[in-house]
KETI-638168 format. One line per 5 residues: number of its first residue (from 0); their letters; for each residue x, y, z of C-alpha. Coordinates in nm, 3 decimals. Each point is the difference from the previous one (the first is absolute). Example, Ala and Ser with C-alpha at 12.3 -4.5 7.8 and 13.67 -1.06 7.14 Angstrom:
0	as	1.230,-0.450,0.780 ~ 0.137,0.344,-0.066
This chain:
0	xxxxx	6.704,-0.799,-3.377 ~ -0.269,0.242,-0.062 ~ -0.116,0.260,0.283 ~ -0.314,0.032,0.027 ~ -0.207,0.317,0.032
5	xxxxx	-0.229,-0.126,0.261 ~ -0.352,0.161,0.147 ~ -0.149,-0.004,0.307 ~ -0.354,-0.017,0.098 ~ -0.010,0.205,0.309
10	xxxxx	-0.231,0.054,0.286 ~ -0.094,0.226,0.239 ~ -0.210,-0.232,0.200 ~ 0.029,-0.251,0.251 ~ -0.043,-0.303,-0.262
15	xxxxx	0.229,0.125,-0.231 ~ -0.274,0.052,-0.288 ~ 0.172,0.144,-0.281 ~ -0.112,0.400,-0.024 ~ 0.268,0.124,-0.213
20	xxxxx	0.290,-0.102,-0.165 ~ 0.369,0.089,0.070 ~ 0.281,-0.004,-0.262 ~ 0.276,-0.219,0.190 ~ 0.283,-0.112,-0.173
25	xxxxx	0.058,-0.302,0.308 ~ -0.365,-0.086,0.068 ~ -0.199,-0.222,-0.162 ~ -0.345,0.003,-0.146 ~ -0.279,-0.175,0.208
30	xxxxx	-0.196,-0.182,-0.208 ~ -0.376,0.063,0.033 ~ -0.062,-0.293,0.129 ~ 0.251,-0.005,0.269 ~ -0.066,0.213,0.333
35	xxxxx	0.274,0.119,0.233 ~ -0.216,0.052,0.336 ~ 0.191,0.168,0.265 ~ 0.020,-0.111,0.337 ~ 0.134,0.074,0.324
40	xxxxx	0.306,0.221,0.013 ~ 0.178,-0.122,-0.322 ~ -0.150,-0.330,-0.099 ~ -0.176,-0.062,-0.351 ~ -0.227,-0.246,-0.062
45	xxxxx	-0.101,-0.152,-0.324 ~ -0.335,-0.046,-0.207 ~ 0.086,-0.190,-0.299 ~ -0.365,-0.001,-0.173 ~ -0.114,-0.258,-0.277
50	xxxxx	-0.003,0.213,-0.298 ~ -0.292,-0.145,-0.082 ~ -0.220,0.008,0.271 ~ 0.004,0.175,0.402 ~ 0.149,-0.315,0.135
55	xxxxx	0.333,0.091,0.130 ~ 0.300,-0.118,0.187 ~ 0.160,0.135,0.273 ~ 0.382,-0.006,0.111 ~ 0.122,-0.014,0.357
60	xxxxx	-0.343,0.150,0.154 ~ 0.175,0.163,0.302 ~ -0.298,0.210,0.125 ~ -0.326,-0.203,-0.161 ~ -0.246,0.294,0.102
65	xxxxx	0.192,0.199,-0.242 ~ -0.022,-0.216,-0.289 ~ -0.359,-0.084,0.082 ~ -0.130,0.379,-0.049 ~ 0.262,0.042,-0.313
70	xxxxx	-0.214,-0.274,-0.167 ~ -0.298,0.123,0.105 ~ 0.052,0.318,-0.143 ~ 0.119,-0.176,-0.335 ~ -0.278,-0.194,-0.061
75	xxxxx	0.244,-0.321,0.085 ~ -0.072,-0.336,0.119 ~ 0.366,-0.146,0.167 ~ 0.050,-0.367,-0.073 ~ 0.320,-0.094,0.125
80	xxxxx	0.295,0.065,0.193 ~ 0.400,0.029,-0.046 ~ 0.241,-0.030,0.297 ~ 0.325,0.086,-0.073 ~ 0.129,-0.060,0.369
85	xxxxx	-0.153,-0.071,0.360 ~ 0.057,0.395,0.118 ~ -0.287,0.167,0.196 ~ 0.013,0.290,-0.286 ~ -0.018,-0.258,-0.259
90	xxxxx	-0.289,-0.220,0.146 ~ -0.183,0.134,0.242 ~ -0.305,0.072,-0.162 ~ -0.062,-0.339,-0.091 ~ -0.285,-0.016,0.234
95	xxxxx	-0.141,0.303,-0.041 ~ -0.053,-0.119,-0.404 ~ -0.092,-0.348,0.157 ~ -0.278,0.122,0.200 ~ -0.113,0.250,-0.321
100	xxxxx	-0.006,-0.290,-0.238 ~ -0.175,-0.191,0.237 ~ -0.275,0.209,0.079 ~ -0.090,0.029,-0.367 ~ -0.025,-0.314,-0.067
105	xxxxx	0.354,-0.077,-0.176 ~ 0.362,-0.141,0.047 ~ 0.339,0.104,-0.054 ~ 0.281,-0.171,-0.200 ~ 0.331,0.050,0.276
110	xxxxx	0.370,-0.092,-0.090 ~ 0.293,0.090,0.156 ~ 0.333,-0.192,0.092 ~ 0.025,-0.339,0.161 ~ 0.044,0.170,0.370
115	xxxxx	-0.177,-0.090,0.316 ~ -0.012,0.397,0.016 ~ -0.195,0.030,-0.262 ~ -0.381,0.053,-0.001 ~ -0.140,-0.342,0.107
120	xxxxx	-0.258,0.012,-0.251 ~ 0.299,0.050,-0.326 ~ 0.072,-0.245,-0.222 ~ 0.404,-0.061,0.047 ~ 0.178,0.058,-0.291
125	xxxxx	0.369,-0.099,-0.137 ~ 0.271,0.175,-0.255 ~ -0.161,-0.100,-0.360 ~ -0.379,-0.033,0.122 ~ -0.206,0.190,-0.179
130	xxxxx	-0.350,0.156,0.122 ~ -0.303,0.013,-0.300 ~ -0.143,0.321,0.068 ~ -0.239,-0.033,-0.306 ~ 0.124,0.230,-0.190
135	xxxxx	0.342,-0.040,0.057 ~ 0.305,-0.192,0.110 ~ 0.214,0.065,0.337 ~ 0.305,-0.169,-0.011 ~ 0.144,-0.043,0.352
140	xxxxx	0.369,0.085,0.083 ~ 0.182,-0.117,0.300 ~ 0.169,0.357,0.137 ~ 0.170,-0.087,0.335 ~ 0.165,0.255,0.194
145	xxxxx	-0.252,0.250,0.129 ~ -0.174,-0.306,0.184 ~ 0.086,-0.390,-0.063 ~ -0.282,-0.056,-0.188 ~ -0.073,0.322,-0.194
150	xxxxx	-0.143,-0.063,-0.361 ~ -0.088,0.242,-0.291 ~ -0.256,-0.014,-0.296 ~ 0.075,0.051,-0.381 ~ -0.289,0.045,-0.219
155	xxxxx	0.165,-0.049,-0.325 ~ -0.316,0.091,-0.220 ~ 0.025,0.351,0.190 ~ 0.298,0.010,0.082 ~ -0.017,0.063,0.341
160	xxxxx	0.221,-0.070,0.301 ~ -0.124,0.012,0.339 ~ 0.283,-0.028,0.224 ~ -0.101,0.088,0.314 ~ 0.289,0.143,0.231
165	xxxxx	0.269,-0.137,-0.219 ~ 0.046,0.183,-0.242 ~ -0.066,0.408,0.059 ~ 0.046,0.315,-0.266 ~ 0.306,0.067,0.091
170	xxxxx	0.064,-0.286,0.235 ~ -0.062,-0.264,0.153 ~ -0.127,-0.187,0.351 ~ 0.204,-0.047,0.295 ~ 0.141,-0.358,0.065
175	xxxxx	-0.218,-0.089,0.310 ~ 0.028,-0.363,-0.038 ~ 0.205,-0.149,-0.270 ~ 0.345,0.141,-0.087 ~ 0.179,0.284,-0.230
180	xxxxx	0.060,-0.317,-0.233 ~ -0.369,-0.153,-0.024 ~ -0.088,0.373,-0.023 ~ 0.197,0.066,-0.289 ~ -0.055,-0.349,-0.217
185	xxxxx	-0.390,0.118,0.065 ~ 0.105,0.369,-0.162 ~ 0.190,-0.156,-0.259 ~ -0.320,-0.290,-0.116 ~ -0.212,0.356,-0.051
190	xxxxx	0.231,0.096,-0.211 ~ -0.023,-0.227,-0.275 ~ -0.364,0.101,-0.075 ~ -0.068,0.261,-0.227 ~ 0.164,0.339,0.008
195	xxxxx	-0.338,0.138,-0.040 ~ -0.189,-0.172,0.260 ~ -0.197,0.191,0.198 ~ 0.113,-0.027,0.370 ~ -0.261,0.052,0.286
200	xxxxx	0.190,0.007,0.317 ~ -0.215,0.045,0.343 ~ 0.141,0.301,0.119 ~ 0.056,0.372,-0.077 ~ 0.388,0.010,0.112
205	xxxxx	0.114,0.155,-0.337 ~ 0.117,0.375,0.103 ~ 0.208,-0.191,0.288 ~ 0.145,-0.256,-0.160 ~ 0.127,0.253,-0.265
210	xxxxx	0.171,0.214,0.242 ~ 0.171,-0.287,0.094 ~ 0.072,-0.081,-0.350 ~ 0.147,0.308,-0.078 ~ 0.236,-0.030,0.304
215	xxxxx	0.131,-0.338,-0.143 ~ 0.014,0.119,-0.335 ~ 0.058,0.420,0.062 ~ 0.059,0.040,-0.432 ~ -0.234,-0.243,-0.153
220	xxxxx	-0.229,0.177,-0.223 ~ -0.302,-0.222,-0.015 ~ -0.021,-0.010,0.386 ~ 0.023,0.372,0.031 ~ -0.237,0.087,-0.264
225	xxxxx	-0.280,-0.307,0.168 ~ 0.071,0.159,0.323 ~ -0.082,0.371,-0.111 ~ -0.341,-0.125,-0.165 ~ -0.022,-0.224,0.297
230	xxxxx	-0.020,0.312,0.222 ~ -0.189,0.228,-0.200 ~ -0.290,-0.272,-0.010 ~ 0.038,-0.060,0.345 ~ -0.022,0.364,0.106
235	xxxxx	-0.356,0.002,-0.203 ~ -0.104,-0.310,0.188 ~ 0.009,-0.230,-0.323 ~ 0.085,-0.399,0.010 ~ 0.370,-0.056,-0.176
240	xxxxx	-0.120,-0.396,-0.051 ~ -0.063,-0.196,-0.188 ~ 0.369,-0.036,-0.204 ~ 0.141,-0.138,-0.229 ~ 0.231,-0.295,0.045
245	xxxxx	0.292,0.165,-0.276 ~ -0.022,0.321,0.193 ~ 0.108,-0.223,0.326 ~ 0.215,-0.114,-0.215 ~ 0.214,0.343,-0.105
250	xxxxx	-0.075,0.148,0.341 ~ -0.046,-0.226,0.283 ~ 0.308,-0.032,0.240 ~ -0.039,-0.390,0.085 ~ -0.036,-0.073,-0.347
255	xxxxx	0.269,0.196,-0.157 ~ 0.320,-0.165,-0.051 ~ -0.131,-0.308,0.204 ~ -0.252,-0.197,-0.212 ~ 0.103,-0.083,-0.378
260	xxxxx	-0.315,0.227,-0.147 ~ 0.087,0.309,0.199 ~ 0.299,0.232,-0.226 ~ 0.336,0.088,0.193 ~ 0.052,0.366,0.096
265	xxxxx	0.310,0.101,-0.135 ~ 0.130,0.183,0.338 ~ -0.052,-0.388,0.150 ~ 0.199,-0.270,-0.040 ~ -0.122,-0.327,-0.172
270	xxxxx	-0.075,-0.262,0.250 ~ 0.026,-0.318,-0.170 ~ -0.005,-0.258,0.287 ~ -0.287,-0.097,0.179 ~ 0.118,-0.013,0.332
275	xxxxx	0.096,0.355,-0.049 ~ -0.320,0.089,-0.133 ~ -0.126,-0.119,0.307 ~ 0.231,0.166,0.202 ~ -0.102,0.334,-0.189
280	xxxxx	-0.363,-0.067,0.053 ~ 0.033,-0.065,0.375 ~ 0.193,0.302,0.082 ~ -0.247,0.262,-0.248 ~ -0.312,-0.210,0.229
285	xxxxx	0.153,0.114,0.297 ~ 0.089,0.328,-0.042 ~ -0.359,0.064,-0.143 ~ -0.084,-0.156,0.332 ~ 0.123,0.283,0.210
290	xxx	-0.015,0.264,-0.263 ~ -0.189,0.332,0.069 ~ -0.050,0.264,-0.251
């Protein structure tokens, strides 16, 4: 498998415009017409813009004010809507973008997962549905495990992954609802896409969950080397997402040795069996739990 030399388009403001670029060896480029737009404390947003036109999409619209002046300043018209899961972080803006569209005379296009938790006004959607954004194709997965009814969207033309709080850089989402097994079988599906997806997780957790990688895995190169570059973008304020999915791959410590994609450190021993895999997974999700670094 090839490594890629990957690029980041940085920012120094609060949308996450690009206004330089960073070489990164474990960042991804954003494409132009994708915006990472920065909210509260660690949350990211997503603009995914027709690249044709200002009509854009948004994904899990936790703070809708924010996303409302991001567009605004872009020129952008936003069309429709992508709930990954019924959090407050992940859909509470949905009004605030209701009200917006409203008063200019348009409508929004909402989907999210069959949940009475979800935004009354979203479209349910199952595993295998897929949402015509116009210019593309979102394929819906089923990811249980962070919530019972969590779902992610693959855009296969870009190859793009929006995974919400399931998959992280580096990590992944705590098991508030389903269990370390449904957590890892949802791991495992994102796992079979493309090694060079591009994978937009909803949070900036990266320098963290490294830390904690590197205390599971003290002598693995890649993890060391992503969490040096992890903190020397971090100490200059800079965004260490998007990924991509064969760097999760080679250095994420619920993938490695525990889904079929992910290689086998040689310091760890092969765990063939799934219950043991499971076991594995459980007891790394819990000690990230209560881990401090």
């Amino acid at each position: 498998m090839n490594t890629k030399q990957a690029i980041l388009n940085t920012s120094r403001d609060r949308f996450g415009a690009p206004s330089e670029q960073v070489n990164a060896q474990f960042v991804a480029r954003l494409p132009a017409h994708l915006h990472r737009i920065k909210a509260f404390e660690d949350n990211y947003l997503w603009m995914l813009q027709d690249p044709g036109s200002n009509l854009c999409w948004v994904v899990d619209p936790g703070d809708g004010k924010v996303l409302i002046e991001a567009a605004a300043s872009r020129g952008l018209q936003i069309v429709g809507v992508l709930l990954t899961h019924h959090h407050a972080d992940h859909q509470g803006g949905v009004d605030d973008l209701l009200q917006w569209a409203s008063l200019r005379g348009q409508s929004l296009s909402i989907y999210g997962p069959s949940d009475e938790r979800i935004h009354p006004q979203a479209k349910g959607l199952a595993d295998g549905d897929r949402v015509d954004l116009g210019f593309a194709q979102a394929q819906v997965i089923s990811v249980p495990g962070h919530t019972r009814s969590h779902i992610a969207y693959f855009l296969a033309e870009e190859n793009m992954l929006f995974c919400g709080d399931c998959l992280f850089a580096a990590g992944c989402g705590r098991v508030f609802e389903g269990n370390p097994a449904q957590m890892l079988d949802s791991l495992a599906k994102l796992c079979t896409l493309p090694a060079d997806s591009l994978v937009c997780c909803a949070h900036e957790y990266t320098l963290s969950n490294l830390r904690f990688a590197k205390a599971a895995h003290p002598d693995h190169v890649g993890i060391n080397a992503r969490l040096s570059e992890a903190e020397s973008m971090r100490d200059r304020d800079l965004s260490t997402v998007p990924s991509l999915l064969m760097h999760e791959l080679q250095t994420n410590p619920f993938l490695l040795g525990l889904v079929d994609q992910a290689p086998i450190h040689p310091a760890e021993p092969n765990i063939a069996n799934k219950a043991d895999r499971i076991a594995r997974f459980a007891e790394l999700r819990a000690w990230k739990n209560e881990f401090r670094a």
